[in-house]
C-alpha positions as CSV (number, residue, x, y, z in Angstrom):
1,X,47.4,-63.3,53.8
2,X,45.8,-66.1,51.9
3,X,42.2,-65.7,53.1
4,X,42.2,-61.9,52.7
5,X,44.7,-60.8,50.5
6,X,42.8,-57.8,49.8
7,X,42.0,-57.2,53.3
8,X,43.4,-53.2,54.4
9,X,46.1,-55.2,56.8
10,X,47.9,-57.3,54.3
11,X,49.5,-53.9,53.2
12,X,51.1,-54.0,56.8
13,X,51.9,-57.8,56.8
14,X,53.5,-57.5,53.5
15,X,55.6,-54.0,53.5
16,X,56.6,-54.8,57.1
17,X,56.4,-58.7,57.2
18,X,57.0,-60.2,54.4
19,X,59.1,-58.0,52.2
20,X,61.9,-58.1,55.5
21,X,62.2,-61.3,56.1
22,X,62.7,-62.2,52.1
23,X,65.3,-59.1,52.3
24,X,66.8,-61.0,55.2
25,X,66.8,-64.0,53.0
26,X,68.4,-62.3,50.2
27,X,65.8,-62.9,48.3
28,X,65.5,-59.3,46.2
29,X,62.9,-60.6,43.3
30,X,60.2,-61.7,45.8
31,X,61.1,-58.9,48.5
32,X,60.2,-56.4,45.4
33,X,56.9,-58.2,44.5
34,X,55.7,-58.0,48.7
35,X,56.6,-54.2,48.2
36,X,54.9,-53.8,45.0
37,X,51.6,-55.8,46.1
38,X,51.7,-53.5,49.1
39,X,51.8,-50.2,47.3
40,X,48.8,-52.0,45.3
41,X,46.7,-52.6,47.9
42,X,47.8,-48.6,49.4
43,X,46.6,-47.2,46.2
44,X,43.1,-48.9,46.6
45,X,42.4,-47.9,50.2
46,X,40.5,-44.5,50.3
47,X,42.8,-42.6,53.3
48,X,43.9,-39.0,53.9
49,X,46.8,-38.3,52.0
50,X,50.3,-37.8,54.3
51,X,52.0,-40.3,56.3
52,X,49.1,-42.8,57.9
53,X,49.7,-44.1,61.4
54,X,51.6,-47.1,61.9
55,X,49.8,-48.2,64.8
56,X,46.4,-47.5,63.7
57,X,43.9,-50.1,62.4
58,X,43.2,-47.9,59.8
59,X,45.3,-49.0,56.0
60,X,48.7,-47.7,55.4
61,X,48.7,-45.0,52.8
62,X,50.9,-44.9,49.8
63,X,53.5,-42.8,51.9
64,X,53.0,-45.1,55.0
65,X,53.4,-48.0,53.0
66,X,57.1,-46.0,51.1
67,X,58.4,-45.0,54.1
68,X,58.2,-48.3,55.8
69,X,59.4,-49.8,52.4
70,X,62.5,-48.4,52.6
71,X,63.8,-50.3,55.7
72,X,63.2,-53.4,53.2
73,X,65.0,-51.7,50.2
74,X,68.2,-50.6,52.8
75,X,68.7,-54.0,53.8
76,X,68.6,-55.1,49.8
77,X,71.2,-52.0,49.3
78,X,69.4,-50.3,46.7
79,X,70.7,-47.7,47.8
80,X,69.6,-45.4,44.5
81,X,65.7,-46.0,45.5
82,X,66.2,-45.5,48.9
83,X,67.0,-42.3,48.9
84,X,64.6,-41.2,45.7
85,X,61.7,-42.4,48.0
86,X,62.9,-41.0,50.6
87,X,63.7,-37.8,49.0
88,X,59.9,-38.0,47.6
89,X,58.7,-38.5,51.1
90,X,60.8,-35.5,52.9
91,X,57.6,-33.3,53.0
92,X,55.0,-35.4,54.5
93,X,57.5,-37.4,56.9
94,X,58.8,-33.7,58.2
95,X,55.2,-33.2,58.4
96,X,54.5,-36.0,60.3
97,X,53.4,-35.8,63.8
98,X,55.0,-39.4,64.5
99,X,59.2,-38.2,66.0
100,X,59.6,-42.6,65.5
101,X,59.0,-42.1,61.9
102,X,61.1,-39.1,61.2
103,X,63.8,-40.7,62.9
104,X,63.2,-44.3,61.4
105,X,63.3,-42.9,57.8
106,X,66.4,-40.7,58.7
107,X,68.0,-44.4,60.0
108,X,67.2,-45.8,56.7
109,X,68.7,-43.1,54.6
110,X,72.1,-43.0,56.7
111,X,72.3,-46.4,56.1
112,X,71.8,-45.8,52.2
113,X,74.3,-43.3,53.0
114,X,77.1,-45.4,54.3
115,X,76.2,-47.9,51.4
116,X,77.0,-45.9,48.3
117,X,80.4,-45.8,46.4
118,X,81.9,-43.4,48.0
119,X,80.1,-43.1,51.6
120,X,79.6,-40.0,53.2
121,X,80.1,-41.3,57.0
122,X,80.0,-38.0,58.1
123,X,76.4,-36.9,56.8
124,X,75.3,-40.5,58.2
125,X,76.2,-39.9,61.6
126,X,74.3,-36.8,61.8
127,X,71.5,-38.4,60.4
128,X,71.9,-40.8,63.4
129,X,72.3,-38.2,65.8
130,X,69.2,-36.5,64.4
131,X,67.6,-39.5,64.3
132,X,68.2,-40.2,68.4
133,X,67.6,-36.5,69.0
134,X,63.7,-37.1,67.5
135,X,63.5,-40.3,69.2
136,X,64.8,-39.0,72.5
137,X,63.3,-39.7,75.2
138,X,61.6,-43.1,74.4
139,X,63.2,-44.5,71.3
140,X,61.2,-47.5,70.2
141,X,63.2,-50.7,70.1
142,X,63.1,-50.1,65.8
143,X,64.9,-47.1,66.6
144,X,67.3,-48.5,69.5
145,X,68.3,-51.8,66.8
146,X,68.7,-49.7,63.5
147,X,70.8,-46.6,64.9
148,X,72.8,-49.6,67.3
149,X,73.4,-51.1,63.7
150,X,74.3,-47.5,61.8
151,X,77.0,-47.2,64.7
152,X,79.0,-50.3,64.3
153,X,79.3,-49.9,60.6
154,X,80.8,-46.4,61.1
155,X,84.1,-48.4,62.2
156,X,84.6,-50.9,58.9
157,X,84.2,-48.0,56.7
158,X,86.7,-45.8,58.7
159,X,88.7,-49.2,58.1
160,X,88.6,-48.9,54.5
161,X,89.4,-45.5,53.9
162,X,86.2,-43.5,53.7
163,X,87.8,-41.0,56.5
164,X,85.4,-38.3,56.6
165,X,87.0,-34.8,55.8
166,X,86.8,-34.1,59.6
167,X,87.0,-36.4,62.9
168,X,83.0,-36.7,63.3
169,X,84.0,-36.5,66.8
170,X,84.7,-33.2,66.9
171,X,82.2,-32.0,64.7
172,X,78.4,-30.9,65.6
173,X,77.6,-34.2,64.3
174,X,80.1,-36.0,67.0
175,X,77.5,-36.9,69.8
176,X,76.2,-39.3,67.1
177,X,79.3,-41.4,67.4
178,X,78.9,-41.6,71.1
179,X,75.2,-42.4,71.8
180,X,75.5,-44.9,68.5
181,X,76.7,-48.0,70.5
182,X,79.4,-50.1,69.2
183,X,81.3,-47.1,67.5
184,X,85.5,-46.2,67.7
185,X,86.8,-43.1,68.5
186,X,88.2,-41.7,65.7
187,X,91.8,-43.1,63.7
């Protein structure tokens, strides 16, 4: 990143490298600036408008560069920005030819989900189930880690009183709560 921090790849290192690992650290000021210096660099980068390929050479996009932002901003819990950007970014991820990404963003928006005041657990584990069901047959480990996590925090919030107005379990959403490792049955 220091010898070509304008280089079309340092959107990549910093959206997906950078801004995680200082969310991991808890470090919300600097995680920010890695997004914002990413969305920079997206803005200067002449490519087609929708959702870029993640696994091109090619730069991330603007939407590329949101989307993937979002796993960053989940793990801060700002939950409210989360799911602006990802409300923003419905049209071109439903467009999107990439099933991983639809499912990764609907992963990061369950989990904003599950984070708010009052969580909605029920909407989040359809969202997961979607999530598998687009990522079905060959989830990508991203996929496999994030909806692995969705499932076991479906438990502690049951624990706390957010009982959902229905058992998931018995709902069309229920499968959710079965292929979502690490999940109880319902109280």
């Amino acid at each position: 990143m220091d010898r070509a921090p304008d280089h079309p790849q340092a959107t990549r290192l910093l959206v997906n490298g950078r801004a995680r690992a200082l969310c991991k650290l808890g470090d919300r000021n600097q995680a920010e600036r890695a997004i914002g210096r990413a969305l920079e660099l997206s803005d200067r980068h002449d490519v087609p408008v929708g959702l870029t390929s993640c696994i091109s050479f090619l730069p991330y996009g603007r939407a590329r560069t949101l989307a993937n932002a979002l796993t960053a901003r989940a793990a801060l819990q700002d939950t409210g920005h989360v799911l602006r950007d990802a409300k923003d970014l419905d049209d071109l991820i439903e467009k999107s030819d990439s099933a991983w990404s639809r499912s990764l963003v609907r992963l990061d928006v369950a989990t904003a989900v599950l984070q708010q005041r009052a969580p909605d657990v029920e909407h989040a584990m359809s969202l997961g189930q979607q999530a598998i069901t687009l990522a079905s047959p060959l989830p990508t480990s991203s996929v496999r880690q994030r909806s692995q996590l969705l499932g076991r925090r479906r438990p502690a919030l049951l624990d706390r009183g957010s009982t959902p107005a229905r058992c998931p379990s018995r709902t069309p959403a229920g499968a959710a709560h079965r292929l979502l490792r690490g999940t109880a049955p319902c109280p």
